[in-house]
N, CA and C atoms of all chains as a GROMACS GRO file, in nm:
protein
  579
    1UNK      N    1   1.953  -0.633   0.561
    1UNK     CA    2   1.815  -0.608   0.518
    1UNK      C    3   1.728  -0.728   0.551
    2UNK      N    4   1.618  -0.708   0.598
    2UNK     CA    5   1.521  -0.780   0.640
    2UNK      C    6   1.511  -0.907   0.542
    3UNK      N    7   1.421  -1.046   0.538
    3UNK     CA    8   1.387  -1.082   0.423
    3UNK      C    9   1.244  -1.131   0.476
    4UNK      N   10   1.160  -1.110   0.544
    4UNK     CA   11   1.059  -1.148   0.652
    4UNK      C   12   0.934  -1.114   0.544
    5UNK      N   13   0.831  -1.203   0.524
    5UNK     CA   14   0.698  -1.163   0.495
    5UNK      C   15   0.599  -1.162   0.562
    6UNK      N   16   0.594  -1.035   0.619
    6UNK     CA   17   0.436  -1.033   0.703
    6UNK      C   18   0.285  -1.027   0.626
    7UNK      N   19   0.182  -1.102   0.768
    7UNK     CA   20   0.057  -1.143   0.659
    7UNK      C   21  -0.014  -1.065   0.735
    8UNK      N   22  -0.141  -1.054   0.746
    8UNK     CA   23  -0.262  -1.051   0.812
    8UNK      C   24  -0.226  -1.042   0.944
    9UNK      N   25  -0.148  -1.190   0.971
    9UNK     CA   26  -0.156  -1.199   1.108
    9UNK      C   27  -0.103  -1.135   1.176
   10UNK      N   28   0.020  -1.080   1.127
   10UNK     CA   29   0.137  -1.003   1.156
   10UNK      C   30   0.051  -0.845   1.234
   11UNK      N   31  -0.025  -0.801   1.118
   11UNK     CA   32  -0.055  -0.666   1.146
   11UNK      C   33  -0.205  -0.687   1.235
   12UNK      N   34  -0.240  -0.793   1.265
   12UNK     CA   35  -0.378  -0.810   1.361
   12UNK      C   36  -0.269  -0.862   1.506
   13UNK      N   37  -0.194  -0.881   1.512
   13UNK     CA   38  -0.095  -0.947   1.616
   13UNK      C   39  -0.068  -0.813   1.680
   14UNK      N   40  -0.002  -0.699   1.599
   14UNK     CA   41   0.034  -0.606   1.636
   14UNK      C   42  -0.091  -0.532   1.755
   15UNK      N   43  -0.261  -0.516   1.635
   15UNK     CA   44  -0.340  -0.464   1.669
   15UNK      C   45  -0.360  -0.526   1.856
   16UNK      N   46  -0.375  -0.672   1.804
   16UNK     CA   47  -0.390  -0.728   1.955
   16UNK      C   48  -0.324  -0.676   2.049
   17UNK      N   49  -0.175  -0.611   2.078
   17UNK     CA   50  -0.042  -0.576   2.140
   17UNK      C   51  -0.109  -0.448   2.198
   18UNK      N   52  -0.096  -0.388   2.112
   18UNK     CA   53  -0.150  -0.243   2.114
   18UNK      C   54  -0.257  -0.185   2.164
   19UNK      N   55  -0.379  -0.253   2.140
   19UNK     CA   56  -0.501  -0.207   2.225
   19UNK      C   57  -0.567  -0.296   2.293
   20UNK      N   58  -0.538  -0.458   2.330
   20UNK     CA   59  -0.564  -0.523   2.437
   20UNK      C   60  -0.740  -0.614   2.378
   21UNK      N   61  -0.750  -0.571   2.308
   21UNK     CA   62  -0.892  -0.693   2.194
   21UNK      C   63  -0.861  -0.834   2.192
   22UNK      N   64  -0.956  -0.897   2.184
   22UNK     CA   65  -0.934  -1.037   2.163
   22UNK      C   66  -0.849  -1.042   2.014
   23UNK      N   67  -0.755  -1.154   2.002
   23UNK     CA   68  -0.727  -1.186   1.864
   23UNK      C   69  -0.803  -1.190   1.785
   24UNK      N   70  -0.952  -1.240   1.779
   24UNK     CA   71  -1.056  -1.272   1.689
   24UNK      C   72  -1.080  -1.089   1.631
   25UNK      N   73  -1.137  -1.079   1.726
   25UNK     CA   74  -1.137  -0.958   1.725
   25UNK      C   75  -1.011  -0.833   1.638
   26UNK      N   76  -0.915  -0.826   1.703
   26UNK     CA   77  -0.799  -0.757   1.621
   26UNK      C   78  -0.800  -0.781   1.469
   27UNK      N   79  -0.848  -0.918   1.457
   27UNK     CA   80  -0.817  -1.006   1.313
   27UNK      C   81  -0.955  -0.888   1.254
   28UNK      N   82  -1.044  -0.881   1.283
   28UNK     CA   83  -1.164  -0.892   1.199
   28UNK      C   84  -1.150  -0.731   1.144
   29UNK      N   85  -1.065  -0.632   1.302
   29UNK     CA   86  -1.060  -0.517   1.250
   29UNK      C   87  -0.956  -0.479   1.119
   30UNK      N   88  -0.859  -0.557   1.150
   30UNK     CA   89  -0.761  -0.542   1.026
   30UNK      C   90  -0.851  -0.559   0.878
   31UNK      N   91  -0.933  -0.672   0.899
   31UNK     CA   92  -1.013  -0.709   0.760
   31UNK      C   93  -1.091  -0.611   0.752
   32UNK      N   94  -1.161  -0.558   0.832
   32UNK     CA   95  -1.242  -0.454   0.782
   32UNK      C   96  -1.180  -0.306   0.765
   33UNK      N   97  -1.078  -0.307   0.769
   33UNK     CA   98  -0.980  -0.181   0.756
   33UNK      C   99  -0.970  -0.193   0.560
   34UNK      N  100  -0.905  -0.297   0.567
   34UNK     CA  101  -0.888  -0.364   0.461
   34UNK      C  102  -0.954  -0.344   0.273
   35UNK      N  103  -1.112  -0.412   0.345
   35UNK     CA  104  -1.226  -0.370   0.280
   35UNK      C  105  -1.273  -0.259   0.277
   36UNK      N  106  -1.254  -0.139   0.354
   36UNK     CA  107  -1.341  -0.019   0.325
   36UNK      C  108  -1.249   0.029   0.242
   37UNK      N  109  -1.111   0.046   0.233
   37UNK     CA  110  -1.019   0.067   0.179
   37UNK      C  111  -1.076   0.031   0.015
   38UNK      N  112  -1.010  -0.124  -0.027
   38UNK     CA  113  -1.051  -0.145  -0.116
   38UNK      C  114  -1.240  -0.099  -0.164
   39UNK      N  115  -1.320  -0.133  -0.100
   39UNK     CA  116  -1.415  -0.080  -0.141
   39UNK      C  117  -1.465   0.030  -0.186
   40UNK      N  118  -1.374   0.216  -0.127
   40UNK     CA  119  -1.399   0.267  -0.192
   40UNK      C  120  -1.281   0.336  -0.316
   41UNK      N  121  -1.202   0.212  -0.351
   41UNK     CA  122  -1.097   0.213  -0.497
   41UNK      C  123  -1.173   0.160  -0.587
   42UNK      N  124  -1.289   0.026  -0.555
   42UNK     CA  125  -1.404  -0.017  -0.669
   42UNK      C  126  -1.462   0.070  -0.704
   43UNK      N  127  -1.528   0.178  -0.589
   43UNK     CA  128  -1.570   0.264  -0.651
   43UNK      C  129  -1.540   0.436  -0.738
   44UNK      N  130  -1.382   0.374  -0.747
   44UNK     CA  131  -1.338   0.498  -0.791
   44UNK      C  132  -1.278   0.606  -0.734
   45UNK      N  133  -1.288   0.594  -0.580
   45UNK     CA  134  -1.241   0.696  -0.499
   45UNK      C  135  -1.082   0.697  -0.468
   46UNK      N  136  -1.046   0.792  -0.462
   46UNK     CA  137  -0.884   0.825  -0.391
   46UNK      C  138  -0.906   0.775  -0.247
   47UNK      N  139  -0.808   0.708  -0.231
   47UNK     CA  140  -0.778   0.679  -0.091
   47UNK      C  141  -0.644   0.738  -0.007
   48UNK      N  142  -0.656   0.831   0.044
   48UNK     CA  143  -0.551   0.949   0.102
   48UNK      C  144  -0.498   0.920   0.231
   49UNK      N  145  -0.408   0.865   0.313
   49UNK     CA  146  -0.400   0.796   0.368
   49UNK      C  147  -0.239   0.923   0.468
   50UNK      N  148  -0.256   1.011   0.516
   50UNK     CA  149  -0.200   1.145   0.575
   50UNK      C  150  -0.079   1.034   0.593
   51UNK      N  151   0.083   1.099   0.610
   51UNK     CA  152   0.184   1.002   0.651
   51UNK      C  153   0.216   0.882   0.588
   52UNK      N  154   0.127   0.808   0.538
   52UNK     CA  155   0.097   0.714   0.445
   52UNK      C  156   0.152   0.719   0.334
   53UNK      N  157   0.035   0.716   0.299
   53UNK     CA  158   0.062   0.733   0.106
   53UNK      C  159  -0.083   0.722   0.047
   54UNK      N  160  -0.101   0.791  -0.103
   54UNK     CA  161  -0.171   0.756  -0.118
   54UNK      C  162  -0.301   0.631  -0.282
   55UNK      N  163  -0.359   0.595  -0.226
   55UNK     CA  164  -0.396   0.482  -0.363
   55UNK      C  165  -0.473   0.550  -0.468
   56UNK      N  166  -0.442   0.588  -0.567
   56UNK     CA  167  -0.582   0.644  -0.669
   56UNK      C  168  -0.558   0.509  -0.771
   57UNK      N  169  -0.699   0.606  -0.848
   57UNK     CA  170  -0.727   0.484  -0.991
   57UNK      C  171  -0.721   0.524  -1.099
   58UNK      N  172  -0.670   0.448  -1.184
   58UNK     CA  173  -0.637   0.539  -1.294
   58UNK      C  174  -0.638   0.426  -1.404
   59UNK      N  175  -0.721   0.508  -1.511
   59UNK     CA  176  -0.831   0.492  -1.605
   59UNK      C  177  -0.692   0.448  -1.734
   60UNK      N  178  -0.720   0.322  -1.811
   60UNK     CA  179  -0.587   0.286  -1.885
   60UNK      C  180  -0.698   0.274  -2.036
   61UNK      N  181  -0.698   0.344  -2.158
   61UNK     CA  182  -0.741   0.304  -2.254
   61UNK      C  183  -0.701   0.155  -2.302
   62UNK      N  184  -0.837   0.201  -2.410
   62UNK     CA  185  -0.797   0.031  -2.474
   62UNK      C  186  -0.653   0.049  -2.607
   63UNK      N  187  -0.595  -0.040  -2.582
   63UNK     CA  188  -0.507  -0.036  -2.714
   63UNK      C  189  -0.474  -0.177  -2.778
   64UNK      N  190  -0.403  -0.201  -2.869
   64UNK     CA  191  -0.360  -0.322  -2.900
   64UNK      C  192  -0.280  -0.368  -2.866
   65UNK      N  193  -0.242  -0.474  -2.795
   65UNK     CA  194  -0.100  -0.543  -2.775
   65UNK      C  195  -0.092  -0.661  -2.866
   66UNK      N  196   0.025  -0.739  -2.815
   66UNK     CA  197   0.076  -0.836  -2.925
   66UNK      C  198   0.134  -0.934  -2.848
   67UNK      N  199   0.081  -1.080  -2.838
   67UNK     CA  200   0.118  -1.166  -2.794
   67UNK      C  201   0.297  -1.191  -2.849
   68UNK      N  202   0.365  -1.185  -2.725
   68UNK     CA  203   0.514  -1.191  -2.748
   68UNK      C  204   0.601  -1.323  -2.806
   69UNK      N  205   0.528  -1.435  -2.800
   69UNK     CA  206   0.579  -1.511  -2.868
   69UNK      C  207   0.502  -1.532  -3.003
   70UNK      N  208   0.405  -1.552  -3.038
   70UNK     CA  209   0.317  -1.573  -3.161
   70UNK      C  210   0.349  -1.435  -3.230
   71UNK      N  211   0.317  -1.311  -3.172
   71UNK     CA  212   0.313  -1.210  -3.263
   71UNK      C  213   0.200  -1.139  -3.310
   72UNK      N  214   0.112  -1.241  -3.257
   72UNK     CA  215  -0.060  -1.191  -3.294
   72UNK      C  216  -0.062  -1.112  -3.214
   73UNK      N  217  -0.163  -1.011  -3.290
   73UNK     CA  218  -0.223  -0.866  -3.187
   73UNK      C  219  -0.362  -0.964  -3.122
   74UNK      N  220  -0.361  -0.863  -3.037
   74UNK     CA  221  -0.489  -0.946  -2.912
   74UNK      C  222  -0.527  -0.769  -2.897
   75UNK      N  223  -0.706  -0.768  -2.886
   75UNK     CA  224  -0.704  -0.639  -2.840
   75UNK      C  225  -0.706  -0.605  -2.682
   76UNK      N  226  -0.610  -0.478  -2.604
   76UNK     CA  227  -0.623  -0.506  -2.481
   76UNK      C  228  -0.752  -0.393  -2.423
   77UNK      N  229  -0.850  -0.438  -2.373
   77UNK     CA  230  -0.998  -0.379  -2.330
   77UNK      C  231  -0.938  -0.254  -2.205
   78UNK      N  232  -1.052  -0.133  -2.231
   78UNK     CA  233  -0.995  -0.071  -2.118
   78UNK      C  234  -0.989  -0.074  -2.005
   79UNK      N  235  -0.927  -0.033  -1.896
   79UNK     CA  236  -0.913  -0.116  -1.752
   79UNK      C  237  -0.886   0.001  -1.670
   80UNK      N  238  -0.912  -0.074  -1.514
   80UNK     CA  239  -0.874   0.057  -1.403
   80UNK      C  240  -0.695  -0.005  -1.365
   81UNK      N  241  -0.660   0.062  -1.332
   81UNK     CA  242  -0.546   0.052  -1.217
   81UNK      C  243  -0.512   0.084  -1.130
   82UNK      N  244  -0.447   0.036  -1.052
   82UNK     CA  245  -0.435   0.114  -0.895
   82UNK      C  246  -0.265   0.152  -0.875
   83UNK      N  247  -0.261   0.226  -0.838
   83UNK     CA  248  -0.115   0.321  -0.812
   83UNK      C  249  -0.155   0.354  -0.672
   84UNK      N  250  -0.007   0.297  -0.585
   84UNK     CA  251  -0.014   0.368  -0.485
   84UNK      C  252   0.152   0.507  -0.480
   85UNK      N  253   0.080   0.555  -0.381
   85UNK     CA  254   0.219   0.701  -0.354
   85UNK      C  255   0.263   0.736  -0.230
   86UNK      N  256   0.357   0.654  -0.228
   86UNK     CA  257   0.390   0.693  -0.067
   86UNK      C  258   0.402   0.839  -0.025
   87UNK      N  259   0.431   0.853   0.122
   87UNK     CA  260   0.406   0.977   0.122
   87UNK      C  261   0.561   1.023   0.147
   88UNK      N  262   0.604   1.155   0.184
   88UNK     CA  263   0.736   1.124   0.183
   88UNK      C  264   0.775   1.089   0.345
   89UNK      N  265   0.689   1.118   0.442
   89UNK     CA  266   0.732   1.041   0.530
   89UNK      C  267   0.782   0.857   0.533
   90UNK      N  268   0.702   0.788   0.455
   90UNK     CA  269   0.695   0.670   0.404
   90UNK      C  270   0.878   0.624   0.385
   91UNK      N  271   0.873   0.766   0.241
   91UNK     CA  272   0.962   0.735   0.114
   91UNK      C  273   1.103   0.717   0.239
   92UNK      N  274   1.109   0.846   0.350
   92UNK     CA  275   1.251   0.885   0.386
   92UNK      C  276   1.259   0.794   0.470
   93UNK      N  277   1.126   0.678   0.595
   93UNK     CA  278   1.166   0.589   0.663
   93UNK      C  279   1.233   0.507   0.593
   94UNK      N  280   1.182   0.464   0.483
   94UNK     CA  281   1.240   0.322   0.391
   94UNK      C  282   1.338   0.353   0.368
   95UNK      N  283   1.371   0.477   0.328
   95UNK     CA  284   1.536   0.470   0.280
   95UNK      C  285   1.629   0.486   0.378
   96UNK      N  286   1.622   0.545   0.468
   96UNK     CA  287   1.701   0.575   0.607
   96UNK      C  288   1.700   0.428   0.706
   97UNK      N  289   1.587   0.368   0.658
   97UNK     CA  290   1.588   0.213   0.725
   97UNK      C  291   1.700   0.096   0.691
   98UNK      N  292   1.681   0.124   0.553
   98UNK     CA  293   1.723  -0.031   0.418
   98UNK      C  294   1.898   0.055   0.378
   99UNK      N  295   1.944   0.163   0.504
   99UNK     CA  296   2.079   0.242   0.405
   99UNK      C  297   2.183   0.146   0.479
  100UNK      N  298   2.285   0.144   0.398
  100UNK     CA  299   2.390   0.040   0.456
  100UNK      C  300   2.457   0.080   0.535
  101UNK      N  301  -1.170   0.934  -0.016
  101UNK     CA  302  -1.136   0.862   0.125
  101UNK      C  303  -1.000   0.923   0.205
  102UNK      N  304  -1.016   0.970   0.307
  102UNK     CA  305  -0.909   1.004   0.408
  102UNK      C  306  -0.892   0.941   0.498
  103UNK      N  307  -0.757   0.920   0.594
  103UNK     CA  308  -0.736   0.835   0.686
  103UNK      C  309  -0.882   0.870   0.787
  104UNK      N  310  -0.923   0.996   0.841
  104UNK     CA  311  -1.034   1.051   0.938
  104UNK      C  312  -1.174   0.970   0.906
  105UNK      N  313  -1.206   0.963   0.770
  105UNK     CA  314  -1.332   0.889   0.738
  105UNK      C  315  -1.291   0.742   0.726
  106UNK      N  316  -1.184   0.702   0.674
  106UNK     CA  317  -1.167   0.520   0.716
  106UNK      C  318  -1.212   0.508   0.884
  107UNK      N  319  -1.135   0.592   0.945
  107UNK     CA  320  -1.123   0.577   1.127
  107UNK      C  321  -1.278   0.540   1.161
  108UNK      N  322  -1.366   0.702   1.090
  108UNK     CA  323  -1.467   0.745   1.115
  108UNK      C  324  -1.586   0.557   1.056
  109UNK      N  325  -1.554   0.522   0.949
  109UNK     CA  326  -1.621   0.438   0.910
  109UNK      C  327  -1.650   0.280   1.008
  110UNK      N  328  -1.518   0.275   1.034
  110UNK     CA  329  -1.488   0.157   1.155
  110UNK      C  330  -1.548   0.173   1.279
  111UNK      N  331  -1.588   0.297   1.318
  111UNK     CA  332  -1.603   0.374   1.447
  111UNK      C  333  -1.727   0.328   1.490
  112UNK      N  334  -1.784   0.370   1.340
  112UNK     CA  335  -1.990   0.338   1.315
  112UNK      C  336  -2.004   0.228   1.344
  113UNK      N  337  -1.910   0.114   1.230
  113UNK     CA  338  -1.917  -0.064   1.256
  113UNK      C  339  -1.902  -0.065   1.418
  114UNK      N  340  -1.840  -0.046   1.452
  114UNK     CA  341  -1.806  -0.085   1.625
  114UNK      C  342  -1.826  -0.012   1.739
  115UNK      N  343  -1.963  -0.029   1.775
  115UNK     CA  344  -2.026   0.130   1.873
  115UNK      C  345  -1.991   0.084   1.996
  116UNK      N  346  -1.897  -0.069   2.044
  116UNK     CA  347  -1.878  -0.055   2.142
  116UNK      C  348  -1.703  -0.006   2.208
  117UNK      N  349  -1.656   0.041   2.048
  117UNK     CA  350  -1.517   0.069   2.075
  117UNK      C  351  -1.463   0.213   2.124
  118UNK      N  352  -1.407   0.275   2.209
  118UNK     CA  353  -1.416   0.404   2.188
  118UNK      C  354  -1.341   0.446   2.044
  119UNK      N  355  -1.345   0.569   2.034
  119UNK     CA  356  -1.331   0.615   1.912
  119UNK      C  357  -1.145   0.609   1.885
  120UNK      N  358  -1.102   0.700   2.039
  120UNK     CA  359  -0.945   0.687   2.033
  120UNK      C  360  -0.894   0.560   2.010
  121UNK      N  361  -0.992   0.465   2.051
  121UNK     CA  362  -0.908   0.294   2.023
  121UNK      C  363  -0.893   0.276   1.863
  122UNK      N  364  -1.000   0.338   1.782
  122UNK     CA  365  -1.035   0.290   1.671
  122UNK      C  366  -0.898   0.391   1.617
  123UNK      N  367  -0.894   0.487   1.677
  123UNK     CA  368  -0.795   0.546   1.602
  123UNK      C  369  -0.671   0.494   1.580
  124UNK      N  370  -0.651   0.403   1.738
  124UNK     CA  371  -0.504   0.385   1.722
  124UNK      C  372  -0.496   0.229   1.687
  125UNK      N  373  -0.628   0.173   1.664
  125UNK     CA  374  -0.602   0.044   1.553
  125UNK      C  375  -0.545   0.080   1.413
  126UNK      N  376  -0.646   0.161   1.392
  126UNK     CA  377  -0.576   0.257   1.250
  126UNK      C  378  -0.462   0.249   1.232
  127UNK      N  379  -0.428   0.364   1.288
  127UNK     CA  380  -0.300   0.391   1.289
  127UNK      C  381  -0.187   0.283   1.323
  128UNK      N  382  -0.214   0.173   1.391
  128UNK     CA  383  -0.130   0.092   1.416
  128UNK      C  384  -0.085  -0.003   1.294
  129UNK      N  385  -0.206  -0.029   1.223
  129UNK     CA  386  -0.180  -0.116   1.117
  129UNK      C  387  -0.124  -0.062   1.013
  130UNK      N  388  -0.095   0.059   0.983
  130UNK     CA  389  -0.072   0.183   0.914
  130UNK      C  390   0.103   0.159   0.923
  131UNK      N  391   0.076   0.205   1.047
  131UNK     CA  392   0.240   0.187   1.082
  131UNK      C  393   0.340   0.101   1.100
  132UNK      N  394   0.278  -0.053   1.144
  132UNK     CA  395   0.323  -0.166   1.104
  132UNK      C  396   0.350  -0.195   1.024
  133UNK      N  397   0.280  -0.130   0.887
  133UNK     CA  398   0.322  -0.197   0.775
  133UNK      C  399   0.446  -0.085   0.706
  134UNK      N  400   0.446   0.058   0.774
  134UNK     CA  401   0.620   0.130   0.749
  134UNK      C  402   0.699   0.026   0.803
  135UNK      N  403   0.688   0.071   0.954
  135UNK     CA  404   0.776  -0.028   1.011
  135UNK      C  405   0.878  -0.147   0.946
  136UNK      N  406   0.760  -0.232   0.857
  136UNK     CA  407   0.796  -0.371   0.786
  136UNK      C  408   0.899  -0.353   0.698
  137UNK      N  409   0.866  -0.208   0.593
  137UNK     CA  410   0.926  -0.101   0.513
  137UNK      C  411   1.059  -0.098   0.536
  138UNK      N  412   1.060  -0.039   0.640
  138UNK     CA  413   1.196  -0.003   0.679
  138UNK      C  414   1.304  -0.065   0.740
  139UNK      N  415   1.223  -0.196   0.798
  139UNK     CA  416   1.356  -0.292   0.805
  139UNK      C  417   1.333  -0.377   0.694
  140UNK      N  418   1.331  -0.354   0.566
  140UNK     CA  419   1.320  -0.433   0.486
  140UNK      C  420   1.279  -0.569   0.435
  141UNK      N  421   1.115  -0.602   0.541
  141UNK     CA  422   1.059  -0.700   0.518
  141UNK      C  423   0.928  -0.633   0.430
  142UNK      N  424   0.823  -0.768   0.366
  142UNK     CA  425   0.766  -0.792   0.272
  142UNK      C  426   0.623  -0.758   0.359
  143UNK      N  427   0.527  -0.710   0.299
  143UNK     CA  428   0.356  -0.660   0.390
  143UNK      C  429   0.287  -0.751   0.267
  144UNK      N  430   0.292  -0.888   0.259
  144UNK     CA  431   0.153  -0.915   0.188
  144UNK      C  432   0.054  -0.957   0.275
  145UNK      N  433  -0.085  -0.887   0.126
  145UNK     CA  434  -0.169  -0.893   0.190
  145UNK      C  435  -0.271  -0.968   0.072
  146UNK      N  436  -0.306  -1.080   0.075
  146UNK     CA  437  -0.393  -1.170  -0.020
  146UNK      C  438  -0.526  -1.106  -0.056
  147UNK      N  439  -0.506  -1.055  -0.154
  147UNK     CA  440  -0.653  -1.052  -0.197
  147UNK      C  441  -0.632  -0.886  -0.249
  148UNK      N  442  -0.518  -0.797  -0.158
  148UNK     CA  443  -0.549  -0.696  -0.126
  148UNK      C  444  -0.434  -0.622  -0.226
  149UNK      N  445  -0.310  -0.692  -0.188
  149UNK     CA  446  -0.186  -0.639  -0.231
  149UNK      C  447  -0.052  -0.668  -0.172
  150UNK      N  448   0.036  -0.598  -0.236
  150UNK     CA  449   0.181  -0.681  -0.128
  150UNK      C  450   0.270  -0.558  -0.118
  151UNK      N  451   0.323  -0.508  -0.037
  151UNK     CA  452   0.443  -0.388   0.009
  151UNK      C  453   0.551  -0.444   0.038
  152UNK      N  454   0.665  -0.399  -0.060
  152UNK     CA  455   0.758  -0.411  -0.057
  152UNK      C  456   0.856  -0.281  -0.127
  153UNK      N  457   1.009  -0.388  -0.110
  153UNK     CA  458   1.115  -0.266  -0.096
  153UNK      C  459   1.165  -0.250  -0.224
  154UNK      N  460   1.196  -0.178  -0.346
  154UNK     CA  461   1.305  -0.217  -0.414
  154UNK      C  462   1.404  -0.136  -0.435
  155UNK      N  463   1.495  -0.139  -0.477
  155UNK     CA  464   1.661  -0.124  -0.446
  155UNK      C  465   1.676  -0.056  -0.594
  156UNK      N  466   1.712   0.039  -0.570
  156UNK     CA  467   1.761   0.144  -0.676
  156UNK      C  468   1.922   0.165  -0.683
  157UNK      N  469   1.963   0.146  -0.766
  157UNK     CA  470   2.087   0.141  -0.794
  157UNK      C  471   2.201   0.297  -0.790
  158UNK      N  472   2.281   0.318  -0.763
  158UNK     CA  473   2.355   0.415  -0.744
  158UNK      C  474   2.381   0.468  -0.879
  159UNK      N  475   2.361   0.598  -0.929
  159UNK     CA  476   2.381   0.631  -1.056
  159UNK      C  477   2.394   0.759  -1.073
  160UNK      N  478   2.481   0.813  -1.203
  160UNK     CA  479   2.516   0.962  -1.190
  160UNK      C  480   2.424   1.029  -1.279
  161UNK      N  481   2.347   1.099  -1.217
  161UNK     CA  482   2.206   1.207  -1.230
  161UNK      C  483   2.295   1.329  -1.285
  162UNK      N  484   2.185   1.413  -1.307
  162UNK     CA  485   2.245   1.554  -1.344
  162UNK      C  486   2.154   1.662  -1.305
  163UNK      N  487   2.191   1.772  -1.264
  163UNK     CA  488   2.108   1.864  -1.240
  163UNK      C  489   2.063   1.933  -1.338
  164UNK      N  490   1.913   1.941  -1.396
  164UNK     CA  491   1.866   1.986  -1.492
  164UNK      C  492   1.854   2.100  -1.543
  165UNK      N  493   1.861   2.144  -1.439
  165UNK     CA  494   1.914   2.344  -1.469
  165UNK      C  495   2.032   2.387  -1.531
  166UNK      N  496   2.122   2.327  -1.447
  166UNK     CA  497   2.246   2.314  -1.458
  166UNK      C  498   2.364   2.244  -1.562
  167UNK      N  499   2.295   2.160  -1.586
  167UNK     CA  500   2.350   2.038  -1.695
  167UNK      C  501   2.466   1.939  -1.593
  168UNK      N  502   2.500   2.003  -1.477
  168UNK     CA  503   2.569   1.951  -1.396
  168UNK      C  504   2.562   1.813  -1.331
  169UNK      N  505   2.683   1.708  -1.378
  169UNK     CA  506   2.664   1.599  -1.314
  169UNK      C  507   2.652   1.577  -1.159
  170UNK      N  508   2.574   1.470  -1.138
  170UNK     CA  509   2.586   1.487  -0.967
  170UNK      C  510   2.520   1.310  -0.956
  171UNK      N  511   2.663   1.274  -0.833
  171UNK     CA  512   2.618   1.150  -0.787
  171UNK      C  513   2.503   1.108  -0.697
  172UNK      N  514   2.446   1.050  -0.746
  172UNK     CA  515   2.278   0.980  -0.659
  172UNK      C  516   2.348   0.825  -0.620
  173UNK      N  517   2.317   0.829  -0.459
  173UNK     CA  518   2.325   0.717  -0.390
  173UNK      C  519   2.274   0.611  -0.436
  174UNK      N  520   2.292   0.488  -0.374
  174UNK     CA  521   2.204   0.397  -0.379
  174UNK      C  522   2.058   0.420  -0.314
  175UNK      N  523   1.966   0.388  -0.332
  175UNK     CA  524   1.850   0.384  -0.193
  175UNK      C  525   1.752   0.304  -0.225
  176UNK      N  526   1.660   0.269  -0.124
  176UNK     CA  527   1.535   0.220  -0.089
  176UNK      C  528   1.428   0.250  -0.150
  177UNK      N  529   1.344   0.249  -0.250
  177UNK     CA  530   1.178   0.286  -0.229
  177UNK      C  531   1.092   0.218  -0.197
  178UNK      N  532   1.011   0.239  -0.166
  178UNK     CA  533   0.882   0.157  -0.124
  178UNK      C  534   0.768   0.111  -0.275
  179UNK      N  535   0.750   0.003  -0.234
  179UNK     CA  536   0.644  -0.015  -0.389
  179UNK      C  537   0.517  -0.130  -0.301
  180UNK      N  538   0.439  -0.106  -0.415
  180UNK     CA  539   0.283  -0.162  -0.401
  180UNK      C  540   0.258  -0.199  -0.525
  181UNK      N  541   0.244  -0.349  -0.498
  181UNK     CA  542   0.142  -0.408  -0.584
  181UNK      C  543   0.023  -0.491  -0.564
  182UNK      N  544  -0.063  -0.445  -0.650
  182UNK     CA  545  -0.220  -0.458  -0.645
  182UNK      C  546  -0.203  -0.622  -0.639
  183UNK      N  547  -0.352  -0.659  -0.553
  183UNK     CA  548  -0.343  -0.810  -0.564
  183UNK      C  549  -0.473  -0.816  -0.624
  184UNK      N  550  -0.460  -0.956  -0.734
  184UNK     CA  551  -0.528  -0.980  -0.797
  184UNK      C  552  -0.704  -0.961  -0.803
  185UNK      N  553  -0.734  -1.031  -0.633
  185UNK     CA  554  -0.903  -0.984  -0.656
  185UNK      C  555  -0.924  -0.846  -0.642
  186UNK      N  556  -0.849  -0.767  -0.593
  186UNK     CA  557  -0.858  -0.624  -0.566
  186UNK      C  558  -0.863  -0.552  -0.734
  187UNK      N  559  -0.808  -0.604  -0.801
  187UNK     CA  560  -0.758  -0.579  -0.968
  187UNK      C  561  -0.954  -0.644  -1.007
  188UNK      N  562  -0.931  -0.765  -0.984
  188UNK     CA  563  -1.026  -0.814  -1.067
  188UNK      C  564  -1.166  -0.707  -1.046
  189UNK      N  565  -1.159  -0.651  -0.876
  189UNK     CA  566  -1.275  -0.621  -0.844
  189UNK      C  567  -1.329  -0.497  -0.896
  190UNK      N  568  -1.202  -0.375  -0.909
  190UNK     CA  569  -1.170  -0.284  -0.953
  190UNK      C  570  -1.252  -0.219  -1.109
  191UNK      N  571  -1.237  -0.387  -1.200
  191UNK     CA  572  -1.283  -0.413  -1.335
  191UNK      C  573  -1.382  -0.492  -1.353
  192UNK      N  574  -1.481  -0.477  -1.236
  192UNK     CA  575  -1.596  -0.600  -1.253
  192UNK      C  576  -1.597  -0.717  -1.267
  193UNK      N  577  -1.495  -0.745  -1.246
  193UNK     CA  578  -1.486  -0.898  -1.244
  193UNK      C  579  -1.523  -1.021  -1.099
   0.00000   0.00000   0.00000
């Protein structure tokens, strides 16, 4: 099994390979891939991503938690979250990849 | 948001790209980051999030209809976690 962490550069390296752009260039498209993405999860939108997977948001009430060593309740405010879902093309590469 | 309107959005930003290029930037970065998946390396991405693998343990399941035991392999899933400014941004912060 792999133990490799790819960054940015990794997947703008690729872009460069693939369609022949300047690096600067490849780099900036990855970032702006990036951002529209995230930008429309700020605003609440599903991001559906065919083959992929996909990111929604999902709405967490407020409740109380309890600081684990003290014991004091702290109240926790309500919040978004992000869940992603692979798709099962995703699910069956990874596992057919990582099988021993 | 669908993969067609991300494509479509990048397309607008860059009127000097053809459209098929934009597609297969898309798609490339898309797939690079299975790729990473499946040979079991790490996709972080700062700011954004990090893809990775985790390892599910081999365990005896049952068929729920059935009540019938049945062995489940070991395997692979894929997981995502949110990175922090993406979280913060999410919640106004």
């Amino acid at each position: 099994m792999g133990d490799k962490t790819l960054t940015r550069m990794d997947l703008s390296e690729a872009v460069f390979r693939e369609v022949g752009l300047s690096r600067n260039e490849s780099a900036q498209l990855v970032e702006s891939v990036l951002q529209h993405i995230s930008d429309a999860l700020v605003e609440g939108e599903q991001v559906k991503i065919s083959s992929f997977g996909t990111f929604s948001v999902r709405e967490k009430a407020a409740r109380v938690g309890r600081n684990p060593k003290t014991g004091e309740e702290v109240p926790i405010q309500p919040r978004r979250v992000l869940t992603f879902r692979p798709s099962h093309l995703m699910k069956e590469r990874v596992a057919d990849g990582n099988k021993r | 948001m669908i993969r067609s309107e991300l494509i479509q959005k990048i397309a607008d930003e860059n009127p000097h790209l053809y459209q098929r290029d934009v597609e297969r930037i898309v798609n490339t970065i898309f797939d690079e980051i299975t790729d990473a998946m499946a040979r079991g390396d790490r996709v972080e991405l700062r700011g954004f999030g990090a893809f990775s693998v985790k390892k599910r343990d081999a365990r005896v399941g049952r068929n729920p209809r059935t009540g019938e035991s049945v062995d489940v392999e070991e395997k692979h899933v894929p997981f995502f976690k949110t990175g922090k400014l993406l979280r913060d941004r999410m919640n106004g912060k």
